[in-house]
N, C-alpha and C positions, 0 to 999 in steps of 0.2 A: 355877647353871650348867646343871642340869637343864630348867629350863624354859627358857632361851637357844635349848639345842640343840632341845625341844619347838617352839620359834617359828620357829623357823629353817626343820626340816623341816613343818613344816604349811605356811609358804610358798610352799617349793617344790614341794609337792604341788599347793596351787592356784596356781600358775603352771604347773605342766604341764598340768592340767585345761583351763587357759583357750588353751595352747596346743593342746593335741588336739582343743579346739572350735572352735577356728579352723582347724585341718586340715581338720576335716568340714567346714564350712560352704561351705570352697572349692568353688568350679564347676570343672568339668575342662573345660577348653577345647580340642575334637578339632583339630588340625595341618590338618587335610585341611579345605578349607573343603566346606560342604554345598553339593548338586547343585542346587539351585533356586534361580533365577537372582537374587542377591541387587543389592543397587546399592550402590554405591563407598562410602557412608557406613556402611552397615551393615557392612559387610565391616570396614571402618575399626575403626569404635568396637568390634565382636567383639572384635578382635586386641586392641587400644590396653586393653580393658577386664580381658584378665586378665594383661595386663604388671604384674612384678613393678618397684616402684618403689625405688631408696634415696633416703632422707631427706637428699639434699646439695643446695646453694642452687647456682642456678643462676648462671654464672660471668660471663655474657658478652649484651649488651641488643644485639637485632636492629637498630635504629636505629642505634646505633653503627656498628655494623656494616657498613652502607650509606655511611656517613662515612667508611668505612674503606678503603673499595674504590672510594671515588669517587679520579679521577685526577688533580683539579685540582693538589693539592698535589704531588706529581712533577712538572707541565708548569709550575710556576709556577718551582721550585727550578730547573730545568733550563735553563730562559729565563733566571734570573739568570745560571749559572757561566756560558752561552758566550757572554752580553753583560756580562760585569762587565767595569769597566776600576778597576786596581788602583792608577791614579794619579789617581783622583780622586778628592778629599779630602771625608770625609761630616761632617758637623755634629753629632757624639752624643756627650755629655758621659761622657768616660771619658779619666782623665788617661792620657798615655802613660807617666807614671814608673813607674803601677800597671799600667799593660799587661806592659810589659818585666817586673817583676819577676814577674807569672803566667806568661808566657811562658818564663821562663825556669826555675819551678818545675817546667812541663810537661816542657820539653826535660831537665832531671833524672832523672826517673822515664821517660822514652818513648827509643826510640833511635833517632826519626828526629830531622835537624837543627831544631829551633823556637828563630829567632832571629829577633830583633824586625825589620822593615824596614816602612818608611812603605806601601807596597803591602798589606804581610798589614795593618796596623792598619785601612786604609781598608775592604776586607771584611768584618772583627768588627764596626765599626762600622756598614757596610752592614746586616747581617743584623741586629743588633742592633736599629734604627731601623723596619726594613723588613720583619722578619721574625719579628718576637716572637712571634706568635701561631701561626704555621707549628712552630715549635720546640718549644711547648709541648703539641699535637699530638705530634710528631716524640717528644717523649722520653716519653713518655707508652705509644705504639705499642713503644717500645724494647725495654719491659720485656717484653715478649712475645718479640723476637726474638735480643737480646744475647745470651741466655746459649745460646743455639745456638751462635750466633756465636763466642763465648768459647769453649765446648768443641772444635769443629773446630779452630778457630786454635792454643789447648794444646796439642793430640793433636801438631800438626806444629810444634811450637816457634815458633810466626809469634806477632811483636809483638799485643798484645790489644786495642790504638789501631786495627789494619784496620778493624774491625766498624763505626767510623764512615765507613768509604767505602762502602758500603753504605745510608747515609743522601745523600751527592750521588749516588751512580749512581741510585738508585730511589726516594729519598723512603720508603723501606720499603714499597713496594704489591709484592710478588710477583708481581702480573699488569701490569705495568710494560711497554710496550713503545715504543724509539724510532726515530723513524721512519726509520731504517735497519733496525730488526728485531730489535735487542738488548732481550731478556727477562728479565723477572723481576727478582729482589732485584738481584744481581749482574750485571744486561745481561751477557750472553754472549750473542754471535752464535751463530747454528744451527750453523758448520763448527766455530769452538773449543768449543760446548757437546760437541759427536760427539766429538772427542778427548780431551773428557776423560768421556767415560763418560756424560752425562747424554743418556735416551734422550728422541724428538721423534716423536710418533704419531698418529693422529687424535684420539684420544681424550687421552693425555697427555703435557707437557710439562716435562719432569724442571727446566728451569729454571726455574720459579716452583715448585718444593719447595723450603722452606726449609735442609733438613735437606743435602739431596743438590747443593743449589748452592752450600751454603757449603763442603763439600767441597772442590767443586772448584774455587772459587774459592781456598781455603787451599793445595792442590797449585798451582795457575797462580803463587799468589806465592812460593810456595817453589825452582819452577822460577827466575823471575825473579830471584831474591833471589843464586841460582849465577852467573847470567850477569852481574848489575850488581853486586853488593855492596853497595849502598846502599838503602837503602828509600822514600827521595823517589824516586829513579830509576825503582823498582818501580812505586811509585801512578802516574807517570805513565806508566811501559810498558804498565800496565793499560789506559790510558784511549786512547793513540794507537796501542800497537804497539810490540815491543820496535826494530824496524827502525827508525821514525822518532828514538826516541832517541839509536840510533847513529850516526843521520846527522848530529843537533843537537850531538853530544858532539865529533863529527868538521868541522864548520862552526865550532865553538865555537874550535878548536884544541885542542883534548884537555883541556880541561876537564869534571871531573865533577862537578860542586855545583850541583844542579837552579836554583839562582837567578842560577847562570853562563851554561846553556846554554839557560835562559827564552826568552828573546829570539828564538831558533833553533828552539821548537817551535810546532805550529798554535796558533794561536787561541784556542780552545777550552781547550787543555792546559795552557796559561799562567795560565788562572785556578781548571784543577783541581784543583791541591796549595792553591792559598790558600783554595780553599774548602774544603776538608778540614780544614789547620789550623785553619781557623777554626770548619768545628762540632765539633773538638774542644774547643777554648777553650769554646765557648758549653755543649756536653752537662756539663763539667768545673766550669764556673764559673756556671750557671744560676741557682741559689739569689741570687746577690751582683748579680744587673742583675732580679731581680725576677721570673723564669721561674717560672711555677706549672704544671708537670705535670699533662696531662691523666687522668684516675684509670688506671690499668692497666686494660686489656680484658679482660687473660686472661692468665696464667701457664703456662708450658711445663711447667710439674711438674703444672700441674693440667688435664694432657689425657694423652692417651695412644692408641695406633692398636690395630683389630685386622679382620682377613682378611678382605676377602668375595668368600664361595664363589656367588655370583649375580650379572648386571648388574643396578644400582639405580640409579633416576634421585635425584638431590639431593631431590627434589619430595617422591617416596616417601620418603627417611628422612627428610626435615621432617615429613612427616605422621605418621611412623612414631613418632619419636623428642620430638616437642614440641621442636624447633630450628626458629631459621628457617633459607631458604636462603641467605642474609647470612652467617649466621656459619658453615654449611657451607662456602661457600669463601672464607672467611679463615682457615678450620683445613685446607681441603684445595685451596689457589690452584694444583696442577699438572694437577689435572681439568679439562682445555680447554672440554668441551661440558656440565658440571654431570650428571657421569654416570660412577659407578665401573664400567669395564668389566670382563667376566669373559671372558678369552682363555687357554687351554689352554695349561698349560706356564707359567704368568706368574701373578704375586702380586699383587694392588693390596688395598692400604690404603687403610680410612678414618680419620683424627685426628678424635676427638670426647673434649667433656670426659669426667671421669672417671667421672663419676654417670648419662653417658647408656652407656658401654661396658658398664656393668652389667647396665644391661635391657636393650641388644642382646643382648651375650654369653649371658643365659638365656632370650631370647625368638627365641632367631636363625631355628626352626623357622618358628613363628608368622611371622616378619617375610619371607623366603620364599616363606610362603605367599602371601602377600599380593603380594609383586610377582609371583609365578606368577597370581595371580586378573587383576591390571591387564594383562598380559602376553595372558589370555585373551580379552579383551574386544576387541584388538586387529581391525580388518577383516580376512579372512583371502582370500585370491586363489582364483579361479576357484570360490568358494564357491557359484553358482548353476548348476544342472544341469535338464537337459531332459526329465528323466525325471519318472512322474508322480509318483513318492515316493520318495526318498533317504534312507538312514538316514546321520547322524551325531550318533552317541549319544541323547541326551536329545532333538534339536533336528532336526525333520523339515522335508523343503521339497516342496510342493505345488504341480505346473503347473498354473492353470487352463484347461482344454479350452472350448470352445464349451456352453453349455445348463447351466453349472455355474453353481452359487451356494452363498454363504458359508455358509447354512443346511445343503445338500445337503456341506458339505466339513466343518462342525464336526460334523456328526452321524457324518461317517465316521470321525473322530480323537479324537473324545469329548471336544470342548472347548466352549465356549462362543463366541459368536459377537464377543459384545464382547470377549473375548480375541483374538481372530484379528484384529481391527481395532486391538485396541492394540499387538498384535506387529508388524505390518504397517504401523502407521501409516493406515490407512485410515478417509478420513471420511466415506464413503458405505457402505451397507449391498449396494454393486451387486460383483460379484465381478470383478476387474479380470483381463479375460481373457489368457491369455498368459506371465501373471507368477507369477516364484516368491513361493507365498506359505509364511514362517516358522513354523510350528505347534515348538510345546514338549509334549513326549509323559514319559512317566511312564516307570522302567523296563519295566514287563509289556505299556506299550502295544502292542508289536509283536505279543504274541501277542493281545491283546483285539482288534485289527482283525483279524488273521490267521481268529480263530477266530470272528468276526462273517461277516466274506468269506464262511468254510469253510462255515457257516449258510447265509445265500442260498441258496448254490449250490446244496447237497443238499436245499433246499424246492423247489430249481426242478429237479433232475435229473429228476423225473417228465414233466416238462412239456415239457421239453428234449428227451428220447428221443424223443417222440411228435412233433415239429416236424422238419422236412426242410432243409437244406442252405439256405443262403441266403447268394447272392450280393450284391454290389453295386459297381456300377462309378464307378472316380475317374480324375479327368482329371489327369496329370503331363505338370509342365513342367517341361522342362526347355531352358539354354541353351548350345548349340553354337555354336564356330568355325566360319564356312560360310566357302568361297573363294571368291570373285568376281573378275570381270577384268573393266577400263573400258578402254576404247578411246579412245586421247586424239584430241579432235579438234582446229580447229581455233578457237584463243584460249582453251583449257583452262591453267589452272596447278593448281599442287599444293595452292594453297590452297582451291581452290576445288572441287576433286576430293575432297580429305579432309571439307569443309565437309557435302557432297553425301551420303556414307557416314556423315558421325557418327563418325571419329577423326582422330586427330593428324599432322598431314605429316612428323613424326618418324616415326611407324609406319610410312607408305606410304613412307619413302625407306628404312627399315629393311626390310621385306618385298619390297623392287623392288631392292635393292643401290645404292641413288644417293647420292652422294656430293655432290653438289648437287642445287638445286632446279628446274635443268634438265630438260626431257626432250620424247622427240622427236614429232613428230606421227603418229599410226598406233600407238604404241606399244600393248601391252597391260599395266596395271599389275595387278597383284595384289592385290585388296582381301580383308583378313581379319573377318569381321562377328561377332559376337557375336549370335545369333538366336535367338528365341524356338520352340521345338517340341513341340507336345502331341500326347500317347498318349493311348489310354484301357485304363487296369489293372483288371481283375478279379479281386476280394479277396473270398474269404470270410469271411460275417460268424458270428461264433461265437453260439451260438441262448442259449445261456444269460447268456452277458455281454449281449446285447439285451434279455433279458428282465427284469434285474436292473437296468439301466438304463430301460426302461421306468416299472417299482415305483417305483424310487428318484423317478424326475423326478415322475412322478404323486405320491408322495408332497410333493416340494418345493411343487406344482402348491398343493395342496391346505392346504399349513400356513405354506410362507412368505409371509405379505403385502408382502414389501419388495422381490422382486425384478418389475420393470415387465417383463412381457413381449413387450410391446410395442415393446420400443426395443433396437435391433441394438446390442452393444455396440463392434461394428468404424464403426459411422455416426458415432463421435463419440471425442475423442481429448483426454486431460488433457495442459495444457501443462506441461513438464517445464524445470528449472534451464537458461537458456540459449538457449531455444528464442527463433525469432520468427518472424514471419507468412512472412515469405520460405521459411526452411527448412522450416516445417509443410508449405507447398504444394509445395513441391519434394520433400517423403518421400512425400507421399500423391498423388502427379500433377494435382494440381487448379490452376485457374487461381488468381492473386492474388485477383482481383475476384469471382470466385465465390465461397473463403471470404469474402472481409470483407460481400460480402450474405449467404451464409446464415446467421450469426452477427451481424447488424445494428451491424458495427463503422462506425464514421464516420474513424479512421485507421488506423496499422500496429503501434499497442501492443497486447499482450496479456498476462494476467494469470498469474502462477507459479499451479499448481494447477486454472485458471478450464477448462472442458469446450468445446471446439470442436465443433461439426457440420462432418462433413466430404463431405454430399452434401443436398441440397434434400427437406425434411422431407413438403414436400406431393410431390415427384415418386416418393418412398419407399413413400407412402401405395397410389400405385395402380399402383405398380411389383408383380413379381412378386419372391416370396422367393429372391434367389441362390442359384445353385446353386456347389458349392464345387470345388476343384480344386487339387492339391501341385503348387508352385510347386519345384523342383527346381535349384540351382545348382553344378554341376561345377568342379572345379581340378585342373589338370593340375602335377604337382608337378616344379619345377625346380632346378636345381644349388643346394646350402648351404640349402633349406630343409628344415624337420623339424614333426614335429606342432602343437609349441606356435606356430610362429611364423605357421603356415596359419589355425589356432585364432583367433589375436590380429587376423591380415590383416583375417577374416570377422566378427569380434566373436561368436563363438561356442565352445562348450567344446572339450575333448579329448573327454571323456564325450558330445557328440551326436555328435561324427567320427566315433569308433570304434562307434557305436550304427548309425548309418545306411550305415557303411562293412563293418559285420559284424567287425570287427578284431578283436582279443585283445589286439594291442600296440601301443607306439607308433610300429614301426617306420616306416617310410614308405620306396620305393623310385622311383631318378628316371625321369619320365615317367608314374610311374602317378595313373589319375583318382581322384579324390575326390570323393566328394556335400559338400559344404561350408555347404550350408543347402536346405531341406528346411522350408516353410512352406504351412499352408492359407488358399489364399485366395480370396475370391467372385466369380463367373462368372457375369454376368448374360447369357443365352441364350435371350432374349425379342426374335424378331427387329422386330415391329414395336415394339416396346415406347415408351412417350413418352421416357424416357431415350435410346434407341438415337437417337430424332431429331432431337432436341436438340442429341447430341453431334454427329450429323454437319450440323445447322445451325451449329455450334461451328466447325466446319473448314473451311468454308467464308466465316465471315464475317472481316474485317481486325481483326488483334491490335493489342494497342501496348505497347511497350516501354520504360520508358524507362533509360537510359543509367546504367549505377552507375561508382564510379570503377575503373579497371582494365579495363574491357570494352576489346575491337577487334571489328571487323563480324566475324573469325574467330572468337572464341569467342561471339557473338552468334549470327551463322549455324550454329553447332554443336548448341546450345541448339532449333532446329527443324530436326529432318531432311527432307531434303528442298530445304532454301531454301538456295541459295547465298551469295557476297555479293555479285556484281552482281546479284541482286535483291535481294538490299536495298537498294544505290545508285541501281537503277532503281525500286523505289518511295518509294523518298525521296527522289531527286534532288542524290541525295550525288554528287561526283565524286574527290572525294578519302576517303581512310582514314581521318581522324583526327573523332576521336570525341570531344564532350564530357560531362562527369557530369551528369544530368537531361534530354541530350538525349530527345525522345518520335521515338520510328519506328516506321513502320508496319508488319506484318507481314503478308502474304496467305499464311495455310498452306493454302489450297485444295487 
């Protein structure tokens, strides 16, 4: 006995030894994912890796699953009840002496009327013949849904035979819809689904919940059940309306025995009690015609729901959980868009078997996390800003200015160059001027530039003192409303007066008060121009920021071999998502035919990514270096608009508005002006220069146009200020207006 109890407790010694060493060996897995930018697998397998598992067999085969949710078998069952006809006799060996006496075993034990007639046999035998494989599916699915079914229907004393109507309404797909709009297991229409409690949301739709339709489906028959007293009467008030029955009952001559007042209901309804009875017969008597039940999917005792405190898409707990998304919505068919939402004030559940609530329920932190990580990743609005450096935490954005390069911007941020190109996506080592580029900074980074900067500076403060004030002067443009008046003369119209200015004969009969397109000779109309106006500003240049750029560039000068200094990077332009030869030369004012030569294209295709020239490489060569000038663009702010929607107009931030507007907030006040873009651009001011000659041998010599579809000689004529559109009918020899696609016309902008 001694040595019993001796062997006993030395076991449990070394079983707790071997459990304490499995304590220790655990990894602690922190909740908070780490700050360095990880990717969706890794983040994944982290979490997945120190989920706690139970050893229970998984219930339910994804494949299946798909077979489960396909709709054909609904649309097949459904095409029979409202095309069956009940008097036509089917050839399937089943005596009728053996019919009548299960029939009448059924009506025994059930309390609705099951009494033999030549109609109901001919449907047993239909389905029978035509339906074996359907059913054997059908009872198969069942096992999953009946005893839902059974429990609701108990709680309210209702016959436990319903649960088969739920087989002709839906075939059993919960996501069931027919094409009137009747949902889910139990088709309920959207107005009686609202009455009786089942909620209908973006996100969810309480009738394809198993649980919460059979509800209310059990309450509809119990109401039903007060008003007819018969339970044939009921399946069929289900199916047409309790109205229509009382019309049929009332047509009948007050006869109440569903196969009295048959004849008197639609179509359709005529054949929906016998097709009840009859997958009663068949669920009842399967075994005896040779029905072999498809295996169980899943058993309702063996799942179970529980809370989620986050929205998760199906996708994440499939990846989460080792489920597919199949058999998520066959265990959760009320989730409309495959997505448990999280709304304030409101519950939603997920059904999953029993073995996966487990390692939710103690992973729920972890699992969380993870949809906050996908969550992050997310594109976020108005993420690019005009300013030269932006903090947002970990993750800085960098304008590149004119004279910068990727060398001169990694060395400022203390990153690597092929970093900056893999963050940015860039496949040239040349610094794409203009553009936010993404740098990922360290937490101390701010101060390791701050206290680099701080460096500079005080190596240069000596040198700075002893240096004098230095100006420099920039040309600002900007564009004003000018007012103009035309004097109409004589054979002037409106079309050809707005053609003339470069706007809309909308505007001019808006700005003149005309109500037609009348108007009289002598008149003087009001023209509003949109003009170009340059200043010249003098700006002090700060002696030590010059001198620091200076170092720096001389620095660049000297160690980066990849950037070409030689080649202007505003002379040439990457084609972007979308683009084509039309639009390129329409953003940058260039003729069609002058890109497609200095780029040696031969038609109008051009390549995603592929570098345009957007001015003549040899006339570049012995041109002089542009001079530069702020291109300045004003908005005068009118009724119901606000900052963001001025922002959006211009395709520019909040953050440059209130930058160049000096603002604080985002107030906005009507009437008042706005700088609304605010850009540097080149100024060639070389008067004899070969470009200058060129372009005015350009103006002088005949264009040609040809004709796209939608064109009229007015928006033709608009397109060249200047030219009206009797000249263009006088140099084309047009006499009428109508225009066709590919016509060529000629244009003298002289």
């Amino acid at each position: 006995m001694n040595i019993r109890k001796t062997t006993t407790l030395a076991l449990l010694l070394v079983s707790s030894a071997i459990f304490a060493q499995d304590t220790i060996k655990a990894i602690p897995v922190q909740t908070k994912l780490p700050k360095r930018e990880l990717t969706k697998r890794e983040v994944l397998d982290s979490i997945k890796a120190s989920f706690v598992h139970d050893n229970i067999a998984k219930c339910i085969d994804s494949m299946w699953m798909k077979e489960l949710a396909s709709l054909d078998l609904y649309n097949e069952l459904t095409f029979d009840i409202k095309n069956i006809d009940v008097d036509q006799k089917v050839d399937y060996e089943l005596p009728t002496e053996l019919l009548k006496e299960r029939l009448k075993a059924l009506d025994e034990k059930s309390p609705f009327n099951i009494e033999y007639n030549q109609g109901l046999e001919n449907v047993i035998k239909s389905f029978l013949k035509n339906r074996k494989r359907s059913f054997e599916r059908l009872i198969g699915i069942s096992q999953y849904y009946f005893p839902m079914f059974e429990e609701s229907l108990a709680a309210q004393n209702i016959p436990l035979e319903i649960k088969y109507l739920s087989v002709v309404e839906s075939a059993l797909n919960p996501r069931a819809v027919s094409r009137v709009g009747a949902t889910g297991l139990w088709q309920f229409m959207y107005q009686t689904g609202k009455q009786y409690g089942l909620k209908v949301d973006t996100y969810v739709d309480e009738r394809s919940d198993p649980l919460k339709a059979s509800n209310a489906a059990t309450q509809y028959m119990k109401n039903m059940y007060a008003i007819f007293g018969d339970w044939d009467l009921v399946l069929a008030s289900y199916n047409t309306g309790p109205g229509n029955v009382a019309k049929a009952i009332r047509r009948s001559g007050g006869k109440q025995n569903y196969w009295n007042i048959r004849p008197f209901l639609h179509k359709e309804t005529q054949g929906y009690v016998p097709a009840f009875l009859a997958t009663m017969y068949i669920f009842e008597y399967h075994k005896e015609h040779g029905i072999k039940p498809d295996r169980a999917v899943a058993h309702h005792f063996a799942t179970d729901t529980v809370m989620v405190k986050r929205a998760m898409t199906f996708k994440q707990i499939a990846d989460l959980m080792d489920v597919s998304v199949a058999e998520l919505q066959f265990l959760n068919p009320s989730y409309k868009r495959e997505v448990v939402p999280f709304i304030t004030g409101q519950n939603h559940f997920l059904r999953l078997p029993v073995d996966k609530i487990a390692v939710f329920t103690s992973n729920e932190d972890k699992i969380y996390a993870y949809a906050d990580y996908e969550a992050s990743q997310r594109e976020k609005p108005f993420e690019r800003t005009s300013v030269a450096s932006t903090d947002f935490g970990n993750i800085k954005y960098h304008k590149v200015r004119r004279g910068e390069s990727l060398s001169k911007i990694s060395d400022r941020y203390g990153v690597t160059i092929s970093d900056l190109k893999k963050w940015n996506r860039l496949k040239s080592s040349k610094a794409p001027m203009g553009r936010n580029l993404k740098i990922y900074v360290g937490d101390n980074s701010n101060t390791d530039i701050a206290s680099n900067e701080n460096k500079a500076t005080n190596d240069t403060d000596t040198e700075a003192s002893n240096t004098s004030k230095v100006f420099k002067e920039e040309k600002v443009v900007t564009y004003k409303d000018v007012v103009k008046y035309h004097k109409v003369r004589k054979g002037d119209n409106l079309g050809e007066i707005s053609g003339k200015y470069g706007v809309s004969v909308a505007e001019v009969k808006k700005w003149n008060k005309l109500r037609s397109n009348n108007i009289a000779l002598g008149a003087n109309l009001k023209i509003i121009k949109n003009e170009r106006v340059v200043t010249t500003v003098r700006k002090e240049v700060k002696t030590d920021k010059a001198i620091l750029e200076n170092k720096a560039e001389t620095a660049v000068a000297s160690n980066d071999n990849n950037v070409d200094t030689n080649e202007n990077p505003s002379d040439y332009y990457e084609v972007q998502r979308g683009d084509n030869l039309f639009s390129i030369a329409k953003k940058f004012n260039v003729s069609l035919e002058d890109l497609k030569k200095w780029n040696n294209l031969n038609d109008l295709n051009v390549q995603l990514g592929s570098k345009l020239a957007l001015a003549n490489k040899d006339e570049n060569a012995v041109a002089e270096e542009p001079k530069t000038e702020i291109k300045i663009v004003e908005h005068k702010v009118r009724k119901g608009e606000f900052l963001g929607s001025i922002a959006k107009k211009y395709n520019v931030t909040l953050a440059e508005i209130k930058e160049w507007n000096d603002m604080e907030d985002n107030n906005v006040k009507l009437g008042q002006t706005l700088i609304v873009s605010k850009k540097e651009v080149a100024v060639n001011e070389a008067k004899s220069s070969k470009k200058d000659i060129i372009a005015a041998n350009d103006r002088n010599e005949v264009k040609t146009y040809y004709v796209k579809k939608g064109d009229s000689l007015f928006s033709i004529a608009k397109k060249y200020p200047g030219v009206t559109i009797s000249d263009i009918k006088k140099w084309n020899g047009i006499k009428t207006e109508s225009l066709k696609p590919g016509m060529k016309l000629k244009i003298n902008n002289g």
